[in-house]
C-alpha positions in Angstrom: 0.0 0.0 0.0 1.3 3.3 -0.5 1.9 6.3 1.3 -0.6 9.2 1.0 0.5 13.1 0.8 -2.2 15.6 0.1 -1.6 19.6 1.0 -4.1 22.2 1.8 -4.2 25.8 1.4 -6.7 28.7 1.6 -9.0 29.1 -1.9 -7.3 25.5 -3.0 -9.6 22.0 -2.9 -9.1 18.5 -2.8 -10.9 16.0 -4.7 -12.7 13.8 -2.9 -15.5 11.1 -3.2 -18.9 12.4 -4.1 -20.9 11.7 -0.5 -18.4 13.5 1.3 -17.6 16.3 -1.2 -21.2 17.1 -0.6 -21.5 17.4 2.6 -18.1 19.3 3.2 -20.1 22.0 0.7 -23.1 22.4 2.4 -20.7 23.1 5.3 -18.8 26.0 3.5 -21.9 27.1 2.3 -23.3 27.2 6.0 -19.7 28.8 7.4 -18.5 26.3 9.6 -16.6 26.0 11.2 -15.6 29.7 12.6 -13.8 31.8 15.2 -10.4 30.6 15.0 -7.5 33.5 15.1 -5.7 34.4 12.2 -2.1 33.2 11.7 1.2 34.0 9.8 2.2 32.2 7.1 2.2 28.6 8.8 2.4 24.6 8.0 1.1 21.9 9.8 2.0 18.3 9.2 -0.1 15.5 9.7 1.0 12.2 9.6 -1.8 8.7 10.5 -3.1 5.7 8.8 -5.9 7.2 7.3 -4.0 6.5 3.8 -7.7 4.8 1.4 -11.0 4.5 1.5 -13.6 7.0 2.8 -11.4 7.8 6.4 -8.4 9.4 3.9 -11.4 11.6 2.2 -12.7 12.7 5.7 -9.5 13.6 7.5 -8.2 15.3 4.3 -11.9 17.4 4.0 -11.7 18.2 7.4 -7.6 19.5 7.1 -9.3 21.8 3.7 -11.9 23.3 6.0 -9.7 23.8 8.9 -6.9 26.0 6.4 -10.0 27.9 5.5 -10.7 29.2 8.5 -7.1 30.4 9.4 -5.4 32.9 6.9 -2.1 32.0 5.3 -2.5 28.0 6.6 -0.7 25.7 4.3 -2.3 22.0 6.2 0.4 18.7 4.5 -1.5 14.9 5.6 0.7 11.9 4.9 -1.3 8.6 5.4 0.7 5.4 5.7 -0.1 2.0 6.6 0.2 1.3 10.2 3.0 -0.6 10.4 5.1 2.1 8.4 3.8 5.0 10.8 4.9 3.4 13.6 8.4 2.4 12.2 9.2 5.9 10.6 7.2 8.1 13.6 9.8 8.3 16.4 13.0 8.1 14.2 11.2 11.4 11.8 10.6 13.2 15.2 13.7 12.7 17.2 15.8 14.2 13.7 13.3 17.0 13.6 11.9 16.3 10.1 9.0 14.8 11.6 5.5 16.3 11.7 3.5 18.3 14.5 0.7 15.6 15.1 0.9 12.2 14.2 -1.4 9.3 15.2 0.8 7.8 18.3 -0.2 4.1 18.8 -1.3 3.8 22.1 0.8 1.6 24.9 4.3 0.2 24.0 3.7 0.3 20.2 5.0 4.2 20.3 3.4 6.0 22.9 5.4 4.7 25.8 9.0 5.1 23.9 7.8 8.5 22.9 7.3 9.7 26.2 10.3 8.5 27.5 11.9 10.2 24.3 10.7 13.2 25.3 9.2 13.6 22.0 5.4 14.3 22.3 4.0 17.4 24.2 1.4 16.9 27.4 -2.2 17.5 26.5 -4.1 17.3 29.4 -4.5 21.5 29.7 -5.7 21.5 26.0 -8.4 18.6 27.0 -9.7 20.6 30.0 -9.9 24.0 27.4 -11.8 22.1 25.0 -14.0 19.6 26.8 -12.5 16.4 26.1 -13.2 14.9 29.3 -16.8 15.5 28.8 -16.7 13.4 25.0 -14.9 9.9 26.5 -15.2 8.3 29.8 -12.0 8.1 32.1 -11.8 4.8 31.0 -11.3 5.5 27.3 -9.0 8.6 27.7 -7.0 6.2 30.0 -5.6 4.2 27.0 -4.2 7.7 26.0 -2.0 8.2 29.1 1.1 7.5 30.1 3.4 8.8 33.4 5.5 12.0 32.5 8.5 9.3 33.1 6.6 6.8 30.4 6.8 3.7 32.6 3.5 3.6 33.8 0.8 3.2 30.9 -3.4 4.1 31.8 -2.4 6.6 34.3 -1.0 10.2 34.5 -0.8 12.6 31.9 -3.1 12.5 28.7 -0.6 12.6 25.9 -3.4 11.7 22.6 -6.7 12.1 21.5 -8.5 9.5 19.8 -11.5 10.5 17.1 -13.0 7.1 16.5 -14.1 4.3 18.7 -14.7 0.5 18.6 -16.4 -2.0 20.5 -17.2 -5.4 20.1 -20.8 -7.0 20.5 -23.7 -9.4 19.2 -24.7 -8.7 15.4 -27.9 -10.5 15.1 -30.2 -11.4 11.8 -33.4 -9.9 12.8 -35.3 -12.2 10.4 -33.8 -15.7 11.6 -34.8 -13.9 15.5 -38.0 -13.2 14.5 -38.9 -16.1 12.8 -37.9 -18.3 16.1 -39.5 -16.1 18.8 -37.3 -14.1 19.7 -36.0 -10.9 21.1 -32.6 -9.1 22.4 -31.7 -10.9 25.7 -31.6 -8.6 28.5 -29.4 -11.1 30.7 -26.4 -13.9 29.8 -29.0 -16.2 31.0 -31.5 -15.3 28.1 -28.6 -15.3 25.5 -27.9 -18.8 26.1 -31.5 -19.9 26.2 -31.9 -18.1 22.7 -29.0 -20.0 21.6 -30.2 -23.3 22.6 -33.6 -22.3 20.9 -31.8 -21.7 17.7 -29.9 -24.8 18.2 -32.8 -27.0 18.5 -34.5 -25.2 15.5 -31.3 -26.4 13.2 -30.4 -23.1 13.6 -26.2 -21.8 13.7 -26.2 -19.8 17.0 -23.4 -18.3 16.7 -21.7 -18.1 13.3 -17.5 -17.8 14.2 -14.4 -18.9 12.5 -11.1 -19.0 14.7 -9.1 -19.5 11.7 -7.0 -16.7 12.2 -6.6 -17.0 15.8 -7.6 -13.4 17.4 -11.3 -14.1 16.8 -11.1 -16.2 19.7 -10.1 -13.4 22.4 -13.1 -11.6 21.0 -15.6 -14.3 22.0 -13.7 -15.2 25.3 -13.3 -11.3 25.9 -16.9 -11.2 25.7 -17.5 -13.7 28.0 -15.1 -12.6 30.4 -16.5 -9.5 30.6 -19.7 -10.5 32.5 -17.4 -11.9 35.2 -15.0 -9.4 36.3 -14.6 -6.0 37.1 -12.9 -2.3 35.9 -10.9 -2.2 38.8 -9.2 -6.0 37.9 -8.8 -6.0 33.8 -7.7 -2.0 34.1 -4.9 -3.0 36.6 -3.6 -6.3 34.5 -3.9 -4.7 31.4 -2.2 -1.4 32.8 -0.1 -3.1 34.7 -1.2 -1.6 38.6 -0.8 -3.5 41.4 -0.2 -7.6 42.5 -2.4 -9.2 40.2 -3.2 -12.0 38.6 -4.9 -14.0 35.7 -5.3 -17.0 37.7 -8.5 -16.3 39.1 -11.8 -17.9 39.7 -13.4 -15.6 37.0 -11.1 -15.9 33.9 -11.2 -19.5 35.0 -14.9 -19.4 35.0 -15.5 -17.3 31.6 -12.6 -20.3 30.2 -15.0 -23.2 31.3 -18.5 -21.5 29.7 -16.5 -21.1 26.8 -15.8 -24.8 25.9 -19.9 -25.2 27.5 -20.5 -23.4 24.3 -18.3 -25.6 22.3 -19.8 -28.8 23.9 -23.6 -27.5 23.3 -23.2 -26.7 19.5 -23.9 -23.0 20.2 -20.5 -22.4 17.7 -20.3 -22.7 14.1 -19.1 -26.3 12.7 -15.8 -26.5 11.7 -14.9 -22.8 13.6 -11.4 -23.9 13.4 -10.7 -23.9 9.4 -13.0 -20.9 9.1 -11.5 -17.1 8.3 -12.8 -14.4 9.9 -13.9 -13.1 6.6 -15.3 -16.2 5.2 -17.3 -16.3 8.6 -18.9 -12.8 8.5 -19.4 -13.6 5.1 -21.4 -16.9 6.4 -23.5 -14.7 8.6 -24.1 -11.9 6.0 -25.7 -14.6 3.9 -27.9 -15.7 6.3 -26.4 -19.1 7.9 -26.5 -18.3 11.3 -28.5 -16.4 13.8 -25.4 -14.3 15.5 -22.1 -12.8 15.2 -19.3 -11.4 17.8 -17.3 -8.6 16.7 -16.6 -5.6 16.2 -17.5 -2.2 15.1 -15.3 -2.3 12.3 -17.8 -5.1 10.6 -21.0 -2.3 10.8 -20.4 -1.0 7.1 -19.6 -4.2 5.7 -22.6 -5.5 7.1 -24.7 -3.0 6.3 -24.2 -3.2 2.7 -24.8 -6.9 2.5 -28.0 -7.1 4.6 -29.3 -3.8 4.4 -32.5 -3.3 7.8 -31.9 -6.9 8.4 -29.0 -7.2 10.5 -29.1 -5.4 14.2 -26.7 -5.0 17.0 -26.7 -5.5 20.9 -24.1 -5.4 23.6 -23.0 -9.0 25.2 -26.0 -8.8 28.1 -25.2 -8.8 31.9 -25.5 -11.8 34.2 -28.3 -9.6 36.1 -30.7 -7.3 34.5 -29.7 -3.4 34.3 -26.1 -4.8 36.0 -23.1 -3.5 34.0 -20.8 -5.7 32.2 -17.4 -4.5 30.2 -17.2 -5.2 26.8 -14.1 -5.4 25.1 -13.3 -2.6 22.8 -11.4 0.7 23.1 -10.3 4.0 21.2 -8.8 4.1 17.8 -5.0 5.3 17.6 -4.6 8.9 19.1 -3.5 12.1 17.4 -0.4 13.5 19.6 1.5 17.0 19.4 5.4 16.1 19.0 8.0 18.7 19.9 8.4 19.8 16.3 5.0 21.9 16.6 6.1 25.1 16.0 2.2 26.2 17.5 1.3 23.4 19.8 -1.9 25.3 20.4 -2.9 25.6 17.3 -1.9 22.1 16.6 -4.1 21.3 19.6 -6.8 23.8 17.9 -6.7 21.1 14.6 -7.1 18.0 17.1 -10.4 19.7 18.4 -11.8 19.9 14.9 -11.0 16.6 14.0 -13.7 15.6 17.5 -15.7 18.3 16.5 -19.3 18.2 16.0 -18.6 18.7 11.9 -16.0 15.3 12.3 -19.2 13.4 14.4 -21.3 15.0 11.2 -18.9 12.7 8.7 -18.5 9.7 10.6 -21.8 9.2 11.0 -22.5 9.6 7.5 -20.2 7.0 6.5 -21.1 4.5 9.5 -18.2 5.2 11.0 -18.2 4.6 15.5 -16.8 8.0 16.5 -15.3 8.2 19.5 -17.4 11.0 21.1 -21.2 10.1 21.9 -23.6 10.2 18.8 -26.6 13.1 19.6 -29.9 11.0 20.2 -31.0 13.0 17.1 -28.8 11.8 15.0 -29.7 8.0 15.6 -31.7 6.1 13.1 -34.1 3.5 15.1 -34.1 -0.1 13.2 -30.6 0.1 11.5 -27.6 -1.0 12.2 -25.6 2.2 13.0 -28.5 3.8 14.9 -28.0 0.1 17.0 -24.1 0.2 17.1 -24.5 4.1 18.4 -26.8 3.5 21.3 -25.1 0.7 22.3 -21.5 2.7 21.9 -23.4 5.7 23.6 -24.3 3.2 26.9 -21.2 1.6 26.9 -18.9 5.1 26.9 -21.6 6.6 29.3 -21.3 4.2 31.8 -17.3 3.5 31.8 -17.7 -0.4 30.7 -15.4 -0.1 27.3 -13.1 -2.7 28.7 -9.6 -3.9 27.1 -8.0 -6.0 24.0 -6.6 -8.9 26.3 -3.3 -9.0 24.4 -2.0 -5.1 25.5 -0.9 -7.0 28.7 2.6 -8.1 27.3 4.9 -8.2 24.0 3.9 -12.0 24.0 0.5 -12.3 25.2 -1.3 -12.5 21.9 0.4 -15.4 20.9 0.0 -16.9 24.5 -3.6 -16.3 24.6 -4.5 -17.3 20.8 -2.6 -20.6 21.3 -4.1 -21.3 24.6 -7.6 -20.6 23.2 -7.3 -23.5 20.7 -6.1 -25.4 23.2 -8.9 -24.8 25.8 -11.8 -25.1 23.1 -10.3 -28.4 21.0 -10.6 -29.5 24.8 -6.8 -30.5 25.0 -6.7 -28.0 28.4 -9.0 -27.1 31.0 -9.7 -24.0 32.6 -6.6 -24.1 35.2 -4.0 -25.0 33.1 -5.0 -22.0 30.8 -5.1 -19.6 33.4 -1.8 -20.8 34.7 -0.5 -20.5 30.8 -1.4 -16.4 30.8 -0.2 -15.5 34.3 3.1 -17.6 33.4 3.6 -15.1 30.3 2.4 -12.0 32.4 4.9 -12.5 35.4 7.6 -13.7 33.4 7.3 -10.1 31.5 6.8 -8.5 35.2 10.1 -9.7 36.2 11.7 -8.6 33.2 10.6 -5.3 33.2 10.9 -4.5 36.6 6.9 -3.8 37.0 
C-alpha cells in the first residue's frame, strides 16, 4: 500500500469522493466551522493511517476546511499503513523532520518510547480548554495516558486524543430472530436460552471462525466481561498492582467457553473458518449471530441492508453492568516539532468536533465521542451500534483488548484458546499459561 500526501491551502480543494464532497459544501456554504484566530504564514504536518478508502477523504476534508478558516495555513496529511507509521514516527521526530501531530499508537507500540523520548508534548490543559473529558469516559481517555517518566501506561498525563471508537458485540439477523421467537436478551441467562432455541431449531447460534486465531479473544473477551470488574482487567492490562490471571473468574469465563463448544452454540468446523469467510457466512444468512466488532458495521450493512441489528454481550443480572471489550482508535499526539502546539491542539479539536461526528456518522463510522440521540436512526444498524456505543462510553464499561498486557500475550492467549476449546486443556491449566507469560514479562521489566 502506499503512502498518501495531500496539501491544503486557503482558496485550494481536494478532490474527494462524491458523499463526502457534498456534505463538506453544504458546510462552506453554512460557514462552519468559525472563530479561529488568524495566523502568519504557517504549515502543519499531519501524519496517520488514514492512507484509502472514505477515512483518507474525511481527515483530508476536514484538514481543507480547517486551512480555511485560518489565513495563510498551508495544512500537509501523509497517510501510511500502520506498520510504516509506527516504524518511521519516532526516528522522523527525534531528527526533527518529523511532523506536528501524528497518530501515536497507544501503549508500547509508540506511545510509551515516545514519552520517554521526550518527544510528544502533554495534553491534558488543552483537554480541559476544549472539553475532552466531557466526549470519552475516564476509561477511554485512560488508554491515551502515560506517566510523565513513560513507565507507567493508563495513568498520568493525557498525551493523545483518539477520534474514533470501537467495540465489540452481538450482530444479530433480525429475520432468523424473529422467525424463532425471539428478542434481544436482557441477561447472559437469556442469551444462552436463545442459543439453545436456535440450536434446536437447526439453527447456527453463533456463526465464528477462529481460523485466524484473534477471533477467539473476541468471544472469550466477551465472556469474560460478565465476570470481572474495571478495577481487575484496568490493573492487569495497565499493569497496577499484584495481580493475577489466575483467578476464579477468567477460569470461570474459560470453562463456559468450551460449555459453548460442547452445546453446539458455535459454528461447525470454527477452526478452518477465516474471519472473513465467517462474516461472510452470517451476512448470507447461515447463522442467527455474530461477535465482533465495530469495524464489521459497514460491511454488514451493505450486505444485509435493515436486516442485520446490534446489541451489547448482556449482563448476568438485569440493568447490571458488564465490560465489553473494545477501546479508542489510535490517538493524534503533538510532537515537539510543533512550532504552535496550540494551534496544533486547535486542529485536534476539529477533528472531535461536531462537523467530524457529522462525517462519521455519515459514513457509519463509531466515532469516539457520543452520537446526539437526534442523530440516531431506530431499526438500523448504526442507529443500534451508536446506542449501544453511547451506553457503553456513558457508563465507563469499554473494557480492554486482552493481548496489550505483554509483548507475547497475543500469541500466548491465541494458542491457549485453541487449546482450551479443541478440549486438550482445562480452565486451570489456561489460566496458569497467561499468568506464566504476564509475570515472566513482570520480572523482566521490573513492573
Amino acid at each position: 500500500m502506499t503512502t498518501r500526501v495531500g496539501s491544503f491551502r486557503v482558496g485550494r480543494r481536494t478532490v474527494i469522493a462524491a458523499p463526502v464532497a457534498a456534505s463538506l459544501a453544504a458546510a462552506f456554504a453554512a460557514g462552519r466551522p468559525g472563530g479561529l484566530s488568524a495566523q502568519e504564514e504557517q504549515t502543519l504536518q499531519f501524519w496517520d493511517t488514514a492512507n484509502s478508502g472514505v477515512r483518507m477523504e474525511i481527515v483530508e476534508g476536514l484538514g481543507e476546511e480547517f486551512a480555511d478558516t485560518v489565513e495563510a495555513l498551508t495544512i500537509e496529511h501523509r497517510g501510511q499503513p500502520t506498520a510504516e507509521l509506527q516504524d518511521s514516527l519516532q526516528r522522523a521526530v527525534s531528527s526533527e523532520e518529523g511532523p506536528d501531530i501524528a497518530q501515536i499508537n497507544n501503549g508500547e507500540n509508540s506511545m510509551g518510547p515516545m514519552v520517554r523520548a521526550g518527544l510528544l508534548v502533554p495534553m491534558d490543559d488543552y483537554a480541559t480548554q476544549y472539553g475532552w473529558g466531557d466526549l470519552l469516559s475516564a476509561g477511554l481517555l485512560a488508554r491515551n495516558r502515560y506517566s510523565e517518566d513513560g513507565t507507567a501506561i493508563g495513568e498520568g498525563v493525557l498525551w493523545g486524543m483518539s477520534i474514533e471508537a470501537e467495540i465489540v458485540g452481538v450482530y444479530y439477523n433480525r429475520e432468523i430472530f424473529a422467525a424463532n421467537g425471539l428478542t434481544i436478551p436482557a441477561t447472559f441467562a437469556d442469551l444462552e436460552a436463545a442459543m439453545q432455541t436456535l440450536a434446536d431449531a437447526d439453527v447456527t447460534p453463533l456463526v465464528f471462525g477462529n481460523l485466524d486465531q484473534w477471533p477467539a479473544i473476541h468471544l472469550y473477551g466477551e465472556i469474560q466481561g460478565t465476570m470481572t470488574t474495571r478495577e481487575y482487567l484496568d490493573g492487569l492490562i495497565y499493569r497496577q498492582g499484584e495481580l493475577s490471571w489466575e483467578t476464579p473468574e477468567n477460569a470461570d469465563a474459560a470453562a463456559k467457553l468450551q460449555e459453548w463448544v460442547a452445546a453446539g452454540y458455535l459454528q461447525e468446523g470454527y477452526e478452518a473458518l477465516g474471519e472473513a469467510d465467517a462474516w461472510g457466512l452470517f451476512a448470507a444468512g447461515e447463522g442467527a449471530m455474530l461477535v465482533q466488532g465495530s469495524w464489521l458495521s459497514g460491511d454488514l450493512t451493505s450486505a444485509m441492508g435493515d436486516n442485520v441489528g446490534f446489541f451489547l454481550m448482556p449482563p448476568v443480572a438485569a440493568g447490571q453492568p458488564n465490560l465489553h471489550v473494545g477501546g479508542v482508535g489510535i490517538p493524534y499526539g503533538i510532537t515537539t516539532n510543533a512550532e504552535n502546539a496550540d494551534l496544533a491542539a486547535e486542529f485536534i479539536n476539529f477533528l472531535v468536533s461536531e462537523r467530524a461526528l457529522e462525517l462519521l456518522v455519515e459514513n457509519s463510522i463509531l466515532p469516539s465521542r457520543p452520537v446526539p440521540a437526534d442523530q440516531i436512526v431506530a431499526g438500523t444498524l448504526a442507529g443500534d451500534l451508536y446506542a449501544a456505543f453511547n451506553t457503553a462510553n456513558e457508563s465507563d464499561t469499554v473494557g480492554h483488548y486482552m493481548d496489550w498486557a505483554t509483548p507475547t500475550f497475543y500469541d500466548t492467549l491465541t494458542a491457549g484458546l485453541q487449546e482450551l476449546m479443541a478440549g486438550q486443556t482445562d480452565p486451570a491449566a489456561f489460566t496458569a499459561a497467561l499468568q506464566a507469560d504476564y509475570a515472566a514479562f513482570l520480572a523482566e521489566s521490573g513492573a
